[in-house]
N, C-alpha and C positions, 0 to 999 in steps of 0.2 A: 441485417442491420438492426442497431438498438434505438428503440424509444419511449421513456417513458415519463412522464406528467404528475406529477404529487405535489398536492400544498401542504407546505409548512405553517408553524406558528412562527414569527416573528417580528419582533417593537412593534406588540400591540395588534399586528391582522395578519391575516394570512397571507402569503405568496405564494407564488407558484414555482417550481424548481423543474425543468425538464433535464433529464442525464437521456445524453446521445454519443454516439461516435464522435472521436475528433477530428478535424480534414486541415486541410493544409492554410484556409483560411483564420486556424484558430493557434495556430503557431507561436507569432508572436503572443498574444496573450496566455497561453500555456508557459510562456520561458519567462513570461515577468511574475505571472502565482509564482512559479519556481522562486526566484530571488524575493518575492512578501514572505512564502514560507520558508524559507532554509536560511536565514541570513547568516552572518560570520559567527561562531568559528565554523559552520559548513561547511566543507569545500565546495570553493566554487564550479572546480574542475566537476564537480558532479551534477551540478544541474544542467536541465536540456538541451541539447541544441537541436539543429533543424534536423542535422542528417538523424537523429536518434530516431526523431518523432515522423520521419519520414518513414525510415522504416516500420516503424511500429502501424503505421497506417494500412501500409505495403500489404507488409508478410501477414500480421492479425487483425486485421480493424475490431475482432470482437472483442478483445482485449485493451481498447483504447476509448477509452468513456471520457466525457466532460458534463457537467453541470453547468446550467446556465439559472440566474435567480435574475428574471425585469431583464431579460436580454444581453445582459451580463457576464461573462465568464467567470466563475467562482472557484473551481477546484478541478482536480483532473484524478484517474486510477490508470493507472496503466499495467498489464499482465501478459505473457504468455504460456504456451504450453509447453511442460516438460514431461519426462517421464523420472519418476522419481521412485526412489524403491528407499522405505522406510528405516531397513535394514542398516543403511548406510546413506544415516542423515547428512553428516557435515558437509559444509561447503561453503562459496565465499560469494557475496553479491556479486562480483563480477564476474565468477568462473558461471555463474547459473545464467546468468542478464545477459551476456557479454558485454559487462559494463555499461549496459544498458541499452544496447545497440541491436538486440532478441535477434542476431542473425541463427542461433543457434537452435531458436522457436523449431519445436516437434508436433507436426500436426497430428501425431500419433500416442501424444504424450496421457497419460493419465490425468493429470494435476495442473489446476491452473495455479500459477504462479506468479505472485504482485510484484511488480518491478519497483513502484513506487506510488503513493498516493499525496495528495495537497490542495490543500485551501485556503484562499485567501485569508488570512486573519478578519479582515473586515468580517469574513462571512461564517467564521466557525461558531457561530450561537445557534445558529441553523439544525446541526447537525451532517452535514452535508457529507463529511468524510463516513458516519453510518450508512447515510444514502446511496454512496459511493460503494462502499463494501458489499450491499447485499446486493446493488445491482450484478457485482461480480458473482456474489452465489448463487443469482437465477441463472446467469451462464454456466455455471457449472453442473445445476440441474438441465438446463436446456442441451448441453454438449454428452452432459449422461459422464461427466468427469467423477474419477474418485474423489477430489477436495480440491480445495481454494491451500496454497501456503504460502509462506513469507516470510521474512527475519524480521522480526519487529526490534527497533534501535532502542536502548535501555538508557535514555540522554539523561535521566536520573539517577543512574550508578556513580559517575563520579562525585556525587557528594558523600557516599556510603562505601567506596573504595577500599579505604585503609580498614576498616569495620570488619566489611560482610563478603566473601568469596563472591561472583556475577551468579551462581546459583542460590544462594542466600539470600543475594538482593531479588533474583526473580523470584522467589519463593514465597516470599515476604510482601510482594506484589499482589500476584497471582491470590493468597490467601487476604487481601487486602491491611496490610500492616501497613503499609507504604505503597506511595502514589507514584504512577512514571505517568508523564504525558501520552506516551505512545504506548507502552503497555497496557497501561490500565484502558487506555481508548480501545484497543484490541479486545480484549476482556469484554468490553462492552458491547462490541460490535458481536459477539459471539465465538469469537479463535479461544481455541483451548493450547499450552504449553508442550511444545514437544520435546524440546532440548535446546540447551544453551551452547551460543555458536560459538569459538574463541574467532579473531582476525577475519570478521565477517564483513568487515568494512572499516575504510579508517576515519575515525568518527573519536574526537577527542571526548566529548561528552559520556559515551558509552565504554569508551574504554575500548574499541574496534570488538567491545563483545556484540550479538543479538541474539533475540528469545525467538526460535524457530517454532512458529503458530501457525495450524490447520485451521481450516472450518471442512469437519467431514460430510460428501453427502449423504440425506438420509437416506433417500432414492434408492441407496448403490450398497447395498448390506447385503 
């Protein structure tokens, strides 16, 4: 099981942030971060429900983090294990997730793989979705995984749509021309660019494109 304790800076003093396993007690609070972070045009049909996170508790609990800030529930990562062979990137969130429901999780899989990550808005000054991430990449070093991967959602292409191809627009990111909320946060967390996904979700903001991003480990060379 995970535990781990770090203070942050924020308004002014420090707190304290623990990221741990999440259990059945934290349920509801994981399905309302859901609805603070994803509001409309989101689909709703896509944020949690119980069976999802039940499972996910089940089948990986190492793959099923929360952050607490003052007792608090703040953000959540969610991940399982696949085996992925680079060769033959494409795929769709929910043929990988089973729509989020990780019945599909490979204990034998290479690659840990983000189902989804969120935080509270209140609490994103923090940083906490960074804290969230690398907590993941100590599991990948502690599991001896080849990488962390993910479709990162490009909710900043439909303003640049009619412009720039979704490669254009990632490129243009990526080299810092242009800001995406969830790209550029990837970037910063450390994920580098693998390939752009077409119908990787249906997601009006991105245009059902995503930016397929590794964090590889160093460990595994």
């Amino acid at each position: 099981m995970y535990k781990k304790e770090q203070y942050l800076y924020g308004k002014d003093k420090n707190v304290k942030a623990i990221v741990r396993n999440y259990e059945n007690e934290d349920f509801t609070d994981l399905i309302q971060i859901q609805r603070e972070s994803f509001p409309p045009p989101f689909p709703s049909e896509l944020l949690w429900n119980e069976r999802q996170l039940q499972n996910h508790i089940s089948l990986f609990p190492d793959g099923a983090l929360c952050v607490e800030i003052d007792g608090v529930l703040a953000g959540s990562i969610t991940a399982l294990l696949v085996d992925f062979d680079p060769k033959h990137p494409r795929h769709t969130w929910e043929e990988i997730t089973d729509s989020g429901y990780i019945t599909n999780h490979n204990n034998s899989g290479n690659t840990l793989y983000v189902v989804d990550i969120c935080v509270r808005p209140a609490h994103r000054k923090l940083n906490l979705g960074k804290l969230l991430m690398q907590s993941l990449y100590e599991t990948v070093v502690h599991l001896k995984l080849e990488r962390l991967l993910g479709g990162g959602r490009m909710p900043g292409y439909y303003k640049h749509s009619k412009m720039l191809s979704p490669s254009e627009y990632a490129e243009k990111v990526v080299i810092g021309e242009l800001y995406d909320p969830v790209i550029s946060f990837l970037l910063r967390c450390g994920r580098t660019p693998l390939e752009v996904v077409p119908n990787y979700l249906e997601d009006e903001e991105s245009c059902n494109y995503a930016l397929l991003m590794e964090w590889s480990n160093p460990f595994n060379k």
